[in-house]
N, CA and C of each residue as an Amber inpcrd file, in Angstrom:
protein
   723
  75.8370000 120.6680000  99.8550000  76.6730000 121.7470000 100.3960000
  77.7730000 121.1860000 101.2970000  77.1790000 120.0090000 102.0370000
  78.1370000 119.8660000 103.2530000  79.2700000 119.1460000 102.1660000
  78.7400000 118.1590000 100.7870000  80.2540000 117.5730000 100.3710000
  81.1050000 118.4210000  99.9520000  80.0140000 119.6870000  99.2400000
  81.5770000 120.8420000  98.8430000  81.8490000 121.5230000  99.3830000
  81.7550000 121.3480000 101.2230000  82.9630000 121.7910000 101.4930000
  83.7330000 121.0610000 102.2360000  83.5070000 119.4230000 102.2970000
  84.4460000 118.3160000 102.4430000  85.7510000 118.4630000 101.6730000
  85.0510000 118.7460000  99.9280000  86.1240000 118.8850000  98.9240000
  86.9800000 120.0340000  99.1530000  86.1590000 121.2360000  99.2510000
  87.1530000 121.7810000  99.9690000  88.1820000 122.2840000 101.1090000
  87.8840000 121.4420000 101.4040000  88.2530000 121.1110000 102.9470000
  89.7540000 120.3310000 102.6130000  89.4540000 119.3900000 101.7140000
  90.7340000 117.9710000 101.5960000  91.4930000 118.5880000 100.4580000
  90.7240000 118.7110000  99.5340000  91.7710000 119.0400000  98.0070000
  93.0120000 119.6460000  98.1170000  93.0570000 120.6570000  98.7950000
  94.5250000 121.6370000  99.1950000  95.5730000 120.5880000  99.8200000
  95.4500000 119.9010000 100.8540000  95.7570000 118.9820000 101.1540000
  96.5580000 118.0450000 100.9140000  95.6310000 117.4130000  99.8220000
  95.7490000 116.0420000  98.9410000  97.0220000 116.8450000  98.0980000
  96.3010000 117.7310000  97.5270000  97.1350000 118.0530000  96.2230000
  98.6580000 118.6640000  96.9200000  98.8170000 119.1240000  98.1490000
  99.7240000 119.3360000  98.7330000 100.6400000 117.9110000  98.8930000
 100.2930000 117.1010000  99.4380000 100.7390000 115.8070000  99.7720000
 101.5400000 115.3150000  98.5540000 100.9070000 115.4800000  97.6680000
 101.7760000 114.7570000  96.2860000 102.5500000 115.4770000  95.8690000
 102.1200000 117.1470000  95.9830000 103.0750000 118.0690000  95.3960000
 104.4610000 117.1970000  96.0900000 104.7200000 117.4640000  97.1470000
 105.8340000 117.2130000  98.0800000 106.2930000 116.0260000  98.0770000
 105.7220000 114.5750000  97.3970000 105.6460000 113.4520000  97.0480000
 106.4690000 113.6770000  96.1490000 105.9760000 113.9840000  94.8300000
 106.6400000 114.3800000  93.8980000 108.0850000 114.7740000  94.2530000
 107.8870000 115.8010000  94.4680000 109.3970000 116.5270000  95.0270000
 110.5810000 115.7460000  95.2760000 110.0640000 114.8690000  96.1770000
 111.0450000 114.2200000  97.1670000 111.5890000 112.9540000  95.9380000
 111.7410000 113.1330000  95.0580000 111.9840000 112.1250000  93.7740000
 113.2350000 111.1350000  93.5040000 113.7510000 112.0350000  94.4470000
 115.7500000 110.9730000  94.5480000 116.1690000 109.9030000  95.3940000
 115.2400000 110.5340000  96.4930000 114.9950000 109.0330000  97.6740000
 114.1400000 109.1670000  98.8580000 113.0740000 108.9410000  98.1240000
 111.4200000 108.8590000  98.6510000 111.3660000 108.1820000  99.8550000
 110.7360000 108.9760000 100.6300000 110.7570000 108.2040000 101.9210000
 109.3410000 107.2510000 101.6830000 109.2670000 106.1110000 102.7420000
 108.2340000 104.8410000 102.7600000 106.9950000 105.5690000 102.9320000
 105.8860000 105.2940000 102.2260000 104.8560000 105.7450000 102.4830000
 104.1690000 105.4560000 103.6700000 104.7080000 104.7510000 104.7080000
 103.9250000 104.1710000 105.6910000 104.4100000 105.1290000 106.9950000
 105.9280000 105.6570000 106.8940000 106.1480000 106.6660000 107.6180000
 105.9260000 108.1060000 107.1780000 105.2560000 108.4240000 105.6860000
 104.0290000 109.8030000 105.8750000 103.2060000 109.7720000 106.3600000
 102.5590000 108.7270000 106.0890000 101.3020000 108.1530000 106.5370000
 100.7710000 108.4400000 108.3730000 101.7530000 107.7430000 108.8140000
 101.8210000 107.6730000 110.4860000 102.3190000 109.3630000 110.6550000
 103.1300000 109.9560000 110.1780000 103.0980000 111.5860000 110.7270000
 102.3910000 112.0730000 109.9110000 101.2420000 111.7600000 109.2970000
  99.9880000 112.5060000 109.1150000  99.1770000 112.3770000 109.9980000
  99.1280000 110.7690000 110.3790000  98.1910000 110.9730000 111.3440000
  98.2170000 111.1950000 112.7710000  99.6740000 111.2620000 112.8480000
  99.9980000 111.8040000 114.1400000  99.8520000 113.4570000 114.2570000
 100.1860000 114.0950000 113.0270000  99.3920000 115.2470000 113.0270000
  98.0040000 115.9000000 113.4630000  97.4430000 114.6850000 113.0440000
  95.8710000 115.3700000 113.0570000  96.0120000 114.7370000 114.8420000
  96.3510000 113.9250000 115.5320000  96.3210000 113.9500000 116.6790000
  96.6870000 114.7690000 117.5080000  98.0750000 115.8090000 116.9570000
  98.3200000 116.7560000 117.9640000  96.8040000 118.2600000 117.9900000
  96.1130000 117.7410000 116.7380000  94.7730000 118.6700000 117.0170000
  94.2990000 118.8930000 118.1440000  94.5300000 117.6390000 118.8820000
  93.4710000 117.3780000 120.4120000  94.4140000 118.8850000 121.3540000
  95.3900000 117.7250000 121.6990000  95.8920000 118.8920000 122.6200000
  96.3550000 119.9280000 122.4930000  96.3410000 120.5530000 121.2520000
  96.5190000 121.9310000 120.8450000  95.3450000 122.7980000 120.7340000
  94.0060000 122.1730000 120.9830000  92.8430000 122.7410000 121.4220000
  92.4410000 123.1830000 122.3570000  92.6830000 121.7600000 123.3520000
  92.8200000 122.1390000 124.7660000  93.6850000 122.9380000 125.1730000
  94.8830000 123.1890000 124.5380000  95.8630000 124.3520000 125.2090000
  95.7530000 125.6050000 125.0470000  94.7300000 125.8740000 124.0830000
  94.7790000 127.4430000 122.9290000  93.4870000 127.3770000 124.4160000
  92.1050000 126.9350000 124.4420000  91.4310000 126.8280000 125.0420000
  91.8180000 127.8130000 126.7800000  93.0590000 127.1830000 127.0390000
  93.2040000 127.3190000 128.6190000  93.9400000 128.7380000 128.3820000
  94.4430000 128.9460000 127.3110000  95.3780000 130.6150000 127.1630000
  94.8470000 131.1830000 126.8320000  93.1860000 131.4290000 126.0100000
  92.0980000 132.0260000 125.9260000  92.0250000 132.8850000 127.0300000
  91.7870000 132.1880000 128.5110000  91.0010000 132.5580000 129.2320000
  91.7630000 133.6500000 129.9070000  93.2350000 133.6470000 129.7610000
  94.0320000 134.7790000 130.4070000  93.4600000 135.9180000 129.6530000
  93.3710000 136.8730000 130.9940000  92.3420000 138.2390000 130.5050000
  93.8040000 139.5130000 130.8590000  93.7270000 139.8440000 129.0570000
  94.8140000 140.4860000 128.8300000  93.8510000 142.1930000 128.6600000
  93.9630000 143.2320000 129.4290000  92.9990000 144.4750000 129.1100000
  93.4800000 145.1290000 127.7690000  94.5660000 144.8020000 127.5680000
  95.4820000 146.1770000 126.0600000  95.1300000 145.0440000 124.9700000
  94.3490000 146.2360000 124.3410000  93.8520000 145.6550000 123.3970000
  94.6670000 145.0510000 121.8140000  95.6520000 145.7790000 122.1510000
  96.8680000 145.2960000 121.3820000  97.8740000 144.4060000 121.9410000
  98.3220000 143.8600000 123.0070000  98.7130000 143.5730000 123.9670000
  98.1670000 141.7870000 123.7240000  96.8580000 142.1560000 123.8970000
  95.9990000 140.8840000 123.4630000  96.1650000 140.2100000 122.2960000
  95.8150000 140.9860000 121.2380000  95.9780000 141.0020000 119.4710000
  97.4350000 140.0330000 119.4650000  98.6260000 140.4620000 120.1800000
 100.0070000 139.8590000 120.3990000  99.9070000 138.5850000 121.0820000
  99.2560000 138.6150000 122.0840000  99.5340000 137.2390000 122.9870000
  98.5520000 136.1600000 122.0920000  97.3410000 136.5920000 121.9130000
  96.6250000 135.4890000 120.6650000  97.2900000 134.9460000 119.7740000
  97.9240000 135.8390000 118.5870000  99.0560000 135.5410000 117.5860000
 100.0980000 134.3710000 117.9520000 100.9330000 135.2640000 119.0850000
 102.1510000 134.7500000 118.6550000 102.1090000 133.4310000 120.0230000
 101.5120000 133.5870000 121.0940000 101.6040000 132.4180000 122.0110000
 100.2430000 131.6110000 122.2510000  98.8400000 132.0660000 121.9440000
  98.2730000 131.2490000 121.9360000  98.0760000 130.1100000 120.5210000
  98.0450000 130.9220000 119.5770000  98.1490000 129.9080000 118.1390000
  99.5560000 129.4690000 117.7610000 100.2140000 130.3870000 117.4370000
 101.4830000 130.0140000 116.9290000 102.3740000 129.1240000 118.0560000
 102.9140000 129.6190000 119.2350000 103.5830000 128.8270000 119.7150000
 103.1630000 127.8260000 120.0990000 101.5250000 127.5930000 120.5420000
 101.1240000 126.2060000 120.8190000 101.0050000 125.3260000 119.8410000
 100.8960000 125.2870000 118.6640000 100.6750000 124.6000000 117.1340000
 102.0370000 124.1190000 116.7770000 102.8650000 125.1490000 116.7340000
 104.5360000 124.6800000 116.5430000 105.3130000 123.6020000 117.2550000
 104.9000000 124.3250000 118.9840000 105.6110000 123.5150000 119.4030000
 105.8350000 122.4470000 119.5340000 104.3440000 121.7210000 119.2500000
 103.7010000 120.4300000 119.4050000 104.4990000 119.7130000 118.4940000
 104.2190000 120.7130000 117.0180000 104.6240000 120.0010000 115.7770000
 105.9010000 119.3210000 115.9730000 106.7620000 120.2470000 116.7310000
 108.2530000 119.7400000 116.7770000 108.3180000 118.8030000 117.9420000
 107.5630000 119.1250000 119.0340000 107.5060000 117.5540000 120.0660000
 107.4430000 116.4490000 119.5870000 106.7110000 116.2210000 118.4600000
 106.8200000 114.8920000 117.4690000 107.6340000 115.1330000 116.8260000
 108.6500000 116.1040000 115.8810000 109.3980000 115.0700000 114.9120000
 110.5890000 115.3890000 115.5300000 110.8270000 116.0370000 116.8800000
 112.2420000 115.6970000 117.4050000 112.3760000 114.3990000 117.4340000
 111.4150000 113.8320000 118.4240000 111.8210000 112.6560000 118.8790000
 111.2890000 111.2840000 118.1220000 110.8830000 111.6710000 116.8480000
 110.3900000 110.6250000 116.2590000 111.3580000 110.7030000 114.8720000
 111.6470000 111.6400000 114.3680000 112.1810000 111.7810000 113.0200000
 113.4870000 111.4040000 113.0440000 114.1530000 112.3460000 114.3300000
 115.6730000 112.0710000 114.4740000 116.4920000 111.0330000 114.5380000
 115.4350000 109.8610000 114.6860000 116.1440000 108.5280000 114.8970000
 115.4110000 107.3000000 113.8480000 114.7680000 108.1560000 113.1150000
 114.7220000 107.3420000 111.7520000 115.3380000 106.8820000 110.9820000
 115.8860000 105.2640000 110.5460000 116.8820000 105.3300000 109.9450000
 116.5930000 105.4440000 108.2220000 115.3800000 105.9480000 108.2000000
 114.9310000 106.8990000 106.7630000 115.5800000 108.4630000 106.6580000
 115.7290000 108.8970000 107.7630000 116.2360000 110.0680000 107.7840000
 117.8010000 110.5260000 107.1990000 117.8560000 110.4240000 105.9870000
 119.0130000 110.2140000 105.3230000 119.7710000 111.3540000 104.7620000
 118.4990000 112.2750000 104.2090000 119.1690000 113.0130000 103.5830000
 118.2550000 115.0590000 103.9710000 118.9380000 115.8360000 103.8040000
 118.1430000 117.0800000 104.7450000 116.7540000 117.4030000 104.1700000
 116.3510000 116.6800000 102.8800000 114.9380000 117.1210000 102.3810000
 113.9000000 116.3870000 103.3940000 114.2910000 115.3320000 103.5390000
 113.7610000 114.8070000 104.3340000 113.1650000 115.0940000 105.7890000
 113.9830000 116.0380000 105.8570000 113.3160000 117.0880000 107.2030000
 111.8810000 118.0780000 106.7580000 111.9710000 118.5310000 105.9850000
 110.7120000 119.3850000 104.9530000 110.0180000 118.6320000 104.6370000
 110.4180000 117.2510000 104.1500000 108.9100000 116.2710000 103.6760000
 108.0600000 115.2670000 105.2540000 108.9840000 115.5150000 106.1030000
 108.5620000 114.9130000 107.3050000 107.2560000 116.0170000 108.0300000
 107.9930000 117.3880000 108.1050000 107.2230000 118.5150000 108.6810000
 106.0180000 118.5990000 107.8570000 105.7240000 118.8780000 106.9060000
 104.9040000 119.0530000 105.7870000 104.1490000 117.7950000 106.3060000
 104.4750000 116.8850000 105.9220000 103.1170000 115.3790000 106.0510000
 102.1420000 115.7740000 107.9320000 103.7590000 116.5200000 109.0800000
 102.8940000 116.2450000 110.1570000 101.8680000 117.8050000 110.5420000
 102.5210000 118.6350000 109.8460000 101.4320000 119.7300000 110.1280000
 100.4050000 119.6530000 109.0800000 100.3920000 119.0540000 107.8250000
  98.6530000 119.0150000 107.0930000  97.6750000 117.6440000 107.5850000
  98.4380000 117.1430000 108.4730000  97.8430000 116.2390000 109.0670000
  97.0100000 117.4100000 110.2150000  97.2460000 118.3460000 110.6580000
  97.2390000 118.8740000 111.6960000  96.6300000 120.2680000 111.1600000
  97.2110000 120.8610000 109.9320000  95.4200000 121.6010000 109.2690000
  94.3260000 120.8520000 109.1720000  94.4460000 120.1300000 108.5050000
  93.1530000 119.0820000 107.8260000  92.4000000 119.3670000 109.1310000
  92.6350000 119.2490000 110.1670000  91.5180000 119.1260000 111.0720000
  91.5930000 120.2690000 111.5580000  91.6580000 121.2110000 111.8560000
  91.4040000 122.4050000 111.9440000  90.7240000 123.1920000 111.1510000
  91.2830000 122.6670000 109.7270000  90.5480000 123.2190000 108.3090000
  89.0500000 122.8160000 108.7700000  88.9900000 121.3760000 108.8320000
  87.2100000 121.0840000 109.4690000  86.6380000 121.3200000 110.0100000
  87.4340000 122.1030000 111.1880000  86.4020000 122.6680000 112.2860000
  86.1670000 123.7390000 111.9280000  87.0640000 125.0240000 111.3720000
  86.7640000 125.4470000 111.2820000  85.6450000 126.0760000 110.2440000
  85.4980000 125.1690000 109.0890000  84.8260000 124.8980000 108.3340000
  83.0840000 124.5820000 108.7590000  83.3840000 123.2370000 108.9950000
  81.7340000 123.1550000 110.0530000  81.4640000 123.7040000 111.2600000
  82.2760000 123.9970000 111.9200000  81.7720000 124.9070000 112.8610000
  81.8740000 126.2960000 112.5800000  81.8440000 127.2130000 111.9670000
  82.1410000 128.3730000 111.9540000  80.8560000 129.0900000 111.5530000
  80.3860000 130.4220000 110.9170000  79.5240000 131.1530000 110.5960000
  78.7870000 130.7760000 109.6370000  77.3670000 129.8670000 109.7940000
  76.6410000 129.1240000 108.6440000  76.9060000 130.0310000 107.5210000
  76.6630000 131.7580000 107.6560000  76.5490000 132.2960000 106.3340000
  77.5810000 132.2560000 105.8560000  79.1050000 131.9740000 106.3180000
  79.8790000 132.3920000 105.4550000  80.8940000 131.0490000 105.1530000
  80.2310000 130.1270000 105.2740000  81.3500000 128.7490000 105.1390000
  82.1600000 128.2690000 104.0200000  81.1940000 128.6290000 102.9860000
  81.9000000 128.3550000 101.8210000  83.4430000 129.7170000 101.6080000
  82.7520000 131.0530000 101.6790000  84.3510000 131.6560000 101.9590000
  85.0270000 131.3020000 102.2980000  84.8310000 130.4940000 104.1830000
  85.7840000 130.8100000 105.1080000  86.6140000 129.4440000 104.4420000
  86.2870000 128.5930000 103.6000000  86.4920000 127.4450000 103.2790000
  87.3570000 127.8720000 101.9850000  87.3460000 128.1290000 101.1070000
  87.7980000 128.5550000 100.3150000  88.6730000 130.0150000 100.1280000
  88.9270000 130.6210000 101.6700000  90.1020000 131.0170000 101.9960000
  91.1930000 130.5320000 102.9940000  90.6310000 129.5760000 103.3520000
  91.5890000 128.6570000 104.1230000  92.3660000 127.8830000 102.7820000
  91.5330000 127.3080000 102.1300000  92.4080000 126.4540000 101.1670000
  93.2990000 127.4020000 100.3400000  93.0330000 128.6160000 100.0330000
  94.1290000 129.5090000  99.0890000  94.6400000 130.0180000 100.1960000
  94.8740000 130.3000000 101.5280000  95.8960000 130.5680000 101.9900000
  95.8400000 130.2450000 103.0910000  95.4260000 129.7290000 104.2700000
  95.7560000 129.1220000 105.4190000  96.6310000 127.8640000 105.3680000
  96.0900000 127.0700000 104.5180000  96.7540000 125.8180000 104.1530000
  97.8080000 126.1940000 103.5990000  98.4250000 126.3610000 102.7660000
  99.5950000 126.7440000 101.9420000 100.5020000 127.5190000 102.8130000
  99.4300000 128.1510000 103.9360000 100.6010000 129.1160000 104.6880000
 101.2700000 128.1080000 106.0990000 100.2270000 127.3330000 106.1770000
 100.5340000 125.8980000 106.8860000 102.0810000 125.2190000 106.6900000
 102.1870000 125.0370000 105.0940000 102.8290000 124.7310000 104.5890000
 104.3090000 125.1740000 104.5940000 104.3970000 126.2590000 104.1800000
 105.4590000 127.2960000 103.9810000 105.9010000 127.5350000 105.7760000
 105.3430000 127.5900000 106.4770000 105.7420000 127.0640000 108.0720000
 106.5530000 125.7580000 108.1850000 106.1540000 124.9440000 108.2830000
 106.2590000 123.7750000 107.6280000 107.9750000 123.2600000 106.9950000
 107.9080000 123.7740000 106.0180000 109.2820000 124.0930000 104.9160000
 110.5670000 124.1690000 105.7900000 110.0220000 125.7520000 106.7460000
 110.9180000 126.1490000 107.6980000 111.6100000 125.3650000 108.4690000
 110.5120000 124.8900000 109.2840000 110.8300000 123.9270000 110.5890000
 111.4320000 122.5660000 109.9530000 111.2770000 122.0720000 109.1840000
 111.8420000 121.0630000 108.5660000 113.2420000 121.3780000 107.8680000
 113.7110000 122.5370000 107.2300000 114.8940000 123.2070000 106.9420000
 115.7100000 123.0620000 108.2920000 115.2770000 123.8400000 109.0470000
 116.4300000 123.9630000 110.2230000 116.3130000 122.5140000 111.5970000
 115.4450000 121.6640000 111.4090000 114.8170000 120.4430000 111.8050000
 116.6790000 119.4420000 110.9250000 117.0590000 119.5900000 109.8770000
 117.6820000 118.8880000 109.2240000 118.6530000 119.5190000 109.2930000
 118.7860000 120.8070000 109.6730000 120.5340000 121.5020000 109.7020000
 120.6910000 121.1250000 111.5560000 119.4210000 120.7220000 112.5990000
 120.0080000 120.6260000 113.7550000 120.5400000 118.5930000 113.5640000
 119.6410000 117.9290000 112.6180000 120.1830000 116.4360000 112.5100000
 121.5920000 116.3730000 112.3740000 121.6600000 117.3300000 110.7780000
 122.7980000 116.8620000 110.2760000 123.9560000 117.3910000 110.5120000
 124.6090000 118.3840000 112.1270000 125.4400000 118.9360000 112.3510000
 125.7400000 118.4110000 113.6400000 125.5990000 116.8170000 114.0850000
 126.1200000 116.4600000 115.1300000 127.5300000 116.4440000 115.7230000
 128.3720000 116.6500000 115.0860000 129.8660000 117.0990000 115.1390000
 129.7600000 118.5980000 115.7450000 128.9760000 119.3830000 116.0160000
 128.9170000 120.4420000 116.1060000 127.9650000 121.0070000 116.9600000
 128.1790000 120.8060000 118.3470000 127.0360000 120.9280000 119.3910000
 126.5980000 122.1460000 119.6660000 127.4440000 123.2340000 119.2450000
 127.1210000 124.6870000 119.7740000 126.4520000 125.1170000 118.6420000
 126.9650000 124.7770000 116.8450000 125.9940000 125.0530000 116.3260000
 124.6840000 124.7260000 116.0330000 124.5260000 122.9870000 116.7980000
 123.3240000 122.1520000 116.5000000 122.5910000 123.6610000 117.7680000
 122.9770000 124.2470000 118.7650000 121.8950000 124.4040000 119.4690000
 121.2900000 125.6910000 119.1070000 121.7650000 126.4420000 118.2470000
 121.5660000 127.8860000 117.1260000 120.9370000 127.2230000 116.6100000
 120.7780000 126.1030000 115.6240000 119.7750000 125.6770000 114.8500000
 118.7060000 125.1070000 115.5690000 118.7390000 124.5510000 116.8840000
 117.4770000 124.2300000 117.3260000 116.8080000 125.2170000 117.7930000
 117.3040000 126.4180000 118.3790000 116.7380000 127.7940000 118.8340000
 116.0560000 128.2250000 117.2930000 116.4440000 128.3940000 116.4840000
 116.2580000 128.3760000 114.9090000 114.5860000 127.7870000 114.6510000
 114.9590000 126.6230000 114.7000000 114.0010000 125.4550000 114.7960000
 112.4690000 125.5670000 115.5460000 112.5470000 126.0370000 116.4520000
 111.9760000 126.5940000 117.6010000 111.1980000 127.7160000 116.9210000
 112.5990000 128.7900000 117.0630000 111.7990000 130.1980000 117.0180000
 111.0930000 130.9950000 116.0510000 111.5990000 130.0400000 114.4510000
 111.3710000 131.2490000 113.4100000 110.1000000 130.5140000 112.8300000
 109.6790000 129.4140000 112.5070000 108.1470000 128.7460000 112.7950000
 107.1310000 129.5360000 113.3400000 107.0860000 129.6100000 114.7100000
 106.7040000 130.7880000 115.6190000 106.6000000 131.9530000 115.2660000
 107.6200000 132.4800000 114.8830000 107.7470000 133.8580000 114.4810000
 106.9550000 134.1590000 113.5500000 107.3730000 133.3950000 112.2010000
 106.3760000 133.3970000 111.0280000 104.9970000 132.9460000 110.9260000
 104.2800000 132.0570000 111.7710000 103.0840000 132.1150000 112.2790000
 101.9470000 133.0800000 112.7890000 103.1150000 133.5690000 113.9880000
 102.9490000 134.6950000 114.4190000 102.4750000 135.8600000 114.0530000
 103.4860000 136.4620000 113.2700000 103.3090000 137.7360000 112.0150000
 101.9350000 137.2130000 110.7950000 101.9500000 136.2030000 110.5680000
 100.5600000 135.5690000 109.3690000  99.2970000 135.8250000 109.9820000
  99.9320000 135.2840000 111.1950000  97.6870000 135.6160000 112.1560000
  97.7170000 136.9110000 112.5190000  98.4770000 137.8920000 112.9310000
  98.0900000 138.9720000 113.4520000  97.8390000 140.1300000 112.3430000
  98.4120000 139.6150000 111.4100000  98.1390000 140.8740000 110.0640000
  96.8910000 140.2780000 109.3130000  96.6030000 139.0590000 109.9280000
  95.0400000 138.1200000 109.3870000  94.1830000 139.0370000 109.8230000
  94.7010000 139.0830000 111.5420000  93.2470000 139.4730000 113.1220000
  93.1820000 141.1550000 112.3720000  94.0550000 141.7790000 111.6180000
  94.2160000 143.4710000 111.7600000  93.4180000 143.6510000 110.7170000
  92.4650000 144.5170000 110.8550000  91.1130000 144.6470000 110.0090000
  91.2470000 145.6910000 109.4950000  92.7270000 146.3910000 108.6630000
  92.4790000 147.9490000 107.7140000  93.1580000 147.0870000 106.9150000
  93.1430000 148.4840000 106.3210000  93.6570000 148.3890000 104.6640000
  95.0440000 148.1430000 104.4470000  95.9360000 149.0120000 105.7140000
  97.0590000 148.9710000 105.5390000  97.7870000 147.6560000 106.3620000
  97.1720000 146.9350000 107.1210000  97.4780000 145.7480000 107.5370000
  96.9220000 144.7660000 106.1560000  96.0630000 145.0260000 105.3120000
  96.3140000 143.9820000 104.3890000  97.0730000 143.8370000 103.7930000
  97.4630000 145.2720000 103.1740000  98.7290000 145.1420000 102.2230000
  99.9580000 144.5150000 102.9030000  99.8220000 145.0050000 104.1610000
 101.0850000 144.5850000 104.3080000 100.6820000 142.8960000 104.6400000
  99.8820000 142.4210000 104.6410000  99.4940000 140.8850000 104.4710000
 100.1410000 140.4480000 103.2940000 100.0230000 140.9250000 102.4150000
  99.6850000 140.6500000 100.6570000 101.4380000 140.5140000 100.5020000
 102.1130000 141.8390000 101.0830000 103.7000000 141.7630000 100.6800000
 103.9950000 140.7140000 101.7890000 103.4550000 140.2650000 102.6790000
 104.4420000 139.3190000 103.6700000 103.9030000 137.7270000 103.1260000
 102.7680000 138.2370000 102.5070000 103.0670000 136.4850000 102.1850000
 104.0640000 136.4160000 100.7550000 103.9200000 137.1930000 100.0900000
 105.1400000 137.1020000  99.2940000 106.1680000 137.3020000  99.3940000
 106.9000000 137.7080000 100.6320000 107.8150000 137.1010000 101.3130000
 108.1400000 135.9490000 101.5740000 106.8490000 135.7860000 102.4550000
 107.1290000 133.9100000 103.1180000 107.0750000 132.7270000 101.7400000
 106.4670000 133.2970000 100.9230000 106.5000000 132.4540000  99.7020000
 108.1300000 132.6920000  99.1260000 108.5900000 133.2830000  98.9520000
 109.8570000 133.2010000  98.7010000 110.5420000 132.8090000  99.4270000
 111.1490000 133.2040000 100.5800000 112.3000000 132.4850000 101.6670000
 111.6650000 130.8810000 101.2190000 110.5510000 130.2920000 102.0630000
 110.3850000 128.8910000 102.0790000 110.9650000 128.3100000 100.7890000
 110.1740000 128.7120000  99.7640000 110.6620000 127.5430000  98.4350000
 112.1850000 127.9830000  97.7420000 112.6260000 129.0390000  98.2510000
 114.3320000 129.3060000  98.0260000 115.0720000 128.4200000  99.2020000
 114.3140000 127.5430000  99.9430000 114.9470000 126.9160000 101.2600000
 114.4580000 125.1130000 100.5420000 113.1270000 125.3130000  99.8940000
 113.0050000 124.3810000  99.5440000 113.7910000 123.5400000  98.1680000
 114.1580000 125.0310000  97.4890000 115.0500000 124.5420000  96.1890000
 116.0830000 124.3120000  96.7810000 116.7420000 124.7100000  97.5080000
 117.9680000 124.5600000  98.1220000 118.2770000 122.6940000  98.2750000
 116.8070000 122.5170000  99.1220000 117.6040000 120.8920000  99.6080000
 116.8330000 120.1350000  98.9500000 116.1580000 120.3690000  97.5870000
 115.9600000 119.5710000  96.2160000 117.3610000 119.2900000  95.8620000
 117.7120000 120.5100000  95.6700000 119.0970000 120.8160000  94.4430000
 120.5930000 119.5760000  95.4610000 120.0920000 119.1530000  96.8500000
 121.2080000 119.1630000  97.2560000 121.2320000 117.7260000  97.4090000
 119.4500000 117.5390000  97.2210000 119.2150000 115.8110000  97.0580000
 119.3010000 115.0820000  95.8630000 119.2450000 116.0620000  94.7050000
 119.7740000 115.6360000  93.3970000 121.6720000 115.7570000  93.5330000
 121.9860000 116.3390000  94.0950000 123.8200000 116.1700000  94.0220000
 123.6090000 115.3650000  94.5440000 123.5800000 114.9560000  96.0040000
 123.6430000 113.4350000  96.8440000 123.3230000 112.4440000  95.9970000
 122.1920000 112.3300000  94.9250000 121.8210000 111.1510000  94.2110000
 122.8290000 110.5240000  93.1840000 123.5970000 111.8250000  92.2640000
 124.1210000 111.5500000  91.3930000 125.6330000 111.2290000  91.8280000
 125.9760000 111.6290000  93.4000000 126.7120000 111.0360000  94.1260000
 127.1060000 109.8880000  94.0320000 125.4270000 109.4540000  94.4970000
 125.9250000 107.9950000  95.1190000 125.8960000 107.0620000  93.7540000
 125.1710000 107.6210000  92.9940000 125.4570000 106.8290000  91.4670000
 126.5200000 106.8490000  91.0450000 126.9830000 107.6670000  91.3540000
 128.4030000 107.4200000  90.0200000 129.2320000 106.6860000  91.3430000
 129.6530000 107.1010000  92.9020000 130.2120000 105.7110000  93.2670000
 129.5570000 104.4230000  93.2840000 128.6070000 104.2700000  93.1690000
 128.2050000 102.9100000  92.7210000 128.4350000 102.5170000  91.4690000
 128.1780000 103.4640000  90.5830000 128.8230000 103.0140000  88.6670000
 130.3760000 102.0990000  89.4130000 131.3390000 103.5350000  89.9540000
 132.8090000 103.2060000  89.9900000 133.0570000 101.4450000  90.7710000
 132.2210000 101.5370000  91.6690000 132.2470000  99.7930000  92.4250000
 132.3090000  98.9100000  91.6760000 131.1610000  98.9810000  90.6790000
 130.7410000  97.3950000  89.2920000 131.8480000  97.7020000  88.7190000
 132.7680000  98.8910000  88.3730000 133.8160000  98.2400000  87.3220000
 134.5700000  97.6760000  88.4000000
């Protein structure tokens, strides 16, 4: 029992990792810098435990009031923010950091570094009777929704890189960067925590939302890393003659 739900624990994951591997097909970043913001991911686990931990304890009486501050500032903004404390200051001055997909394949490697272990806890630690569910709804949609977060922050992560000529708009995109991660986090756990019928549905239409914006953000800077490629090929063809 405990290996299947190791397997399911990693598989979403794994198979995530390559998806985005794959993807990145025009100019692959080094595997040794996924590698290190994976596992710098699963490190921001620590202190994003301890922080959810200490905002727990604020005793909010409105019971909706609460439902809000859980959502959007104890999970979401503490998980995000972290995420981006590392790849501001680690990504931005990569001299891998070449092209804007590269912002989406950076985010992606450091937040499933940073499910994966959450996925586990919550996995082995959670309700003996119900582990295999809780396990096998994390992998069809916690993880993936991980992901599609992820997408975001790495989208506007690469419009605040690549607009240094442009300081007033780099700081719209870092507010960007910041806020809509958050936001969309936010809105995912609290229509999770809302226990009717009509908070599911409206679960059901918002993730098919968030599934659309992300990978219409993600085709976007595929499509823009295949022009850059065939770019730089044909001035390199034009050089050899």
């Amino acid at each position: 029992m405990k290996l299947d739900l190791l397997i399911i624990s990693l598989a979403p994951t794994i198979a995530i990792l390559i998806w985005i591997y794959i993807k990145d097909k025009y100019d692959k970043e080094p595997i040794k810098v996924l590698i290190r913001l994976f596992f710098i991911g699963t490190l921001i686990s620590i202190p994003a435990i301890a922080i959810e931990d200490i905002l727990l304890k604020a005793k909010i009486d409105n019971s909706h009031l609460n439902l809000i501050y859980t959502a959007f500032v104890v999970a979401a903004a503490t998980e995000e923010i972290l995420k981006i404390m590392i790849l501001i200051p680690y990504t931005l001055r990569s001299r891998h950091y070449t092209e804007k997909l590269d912002g989406i394949v950076y985010s992606i490697f450091t937040t499933l570094g940073f499910a994966t272990i959450e996925n586990l806890i919550y996995i082995f630690h959670g309700n003996q009777l119900n582990l295999l569910q809780i396990g096998l709804a994390r992998a069809v949609i916690s993880i993936p929704a991980h992901v599609l977060f992820a997408i975001n922050m790495g989208y506007y992560l690469s419009m605040y890189k690549f607009n240094l000529d442009k300081p007033k708009v780099r700081k719209v995109f870092l507010a960007k960067l910041i806020l809509i991660p958050i936001v969309l986090h936010g809105v995912f756990d609290i229509l999770a925590m809302i226990k009717t019928t009509g908070a599911s549905i409206c679960f059901v239409i918002y993730l098919i939302y968030l599934w659309k914006i992300s990978l219409d953000k993600l085709d976007e800077y595929t499509d823009y890393a295949r022009r850059r490629f065939l770019r730089l090929k044909k001035k390199k063809h034009k050089h050899k003659k």
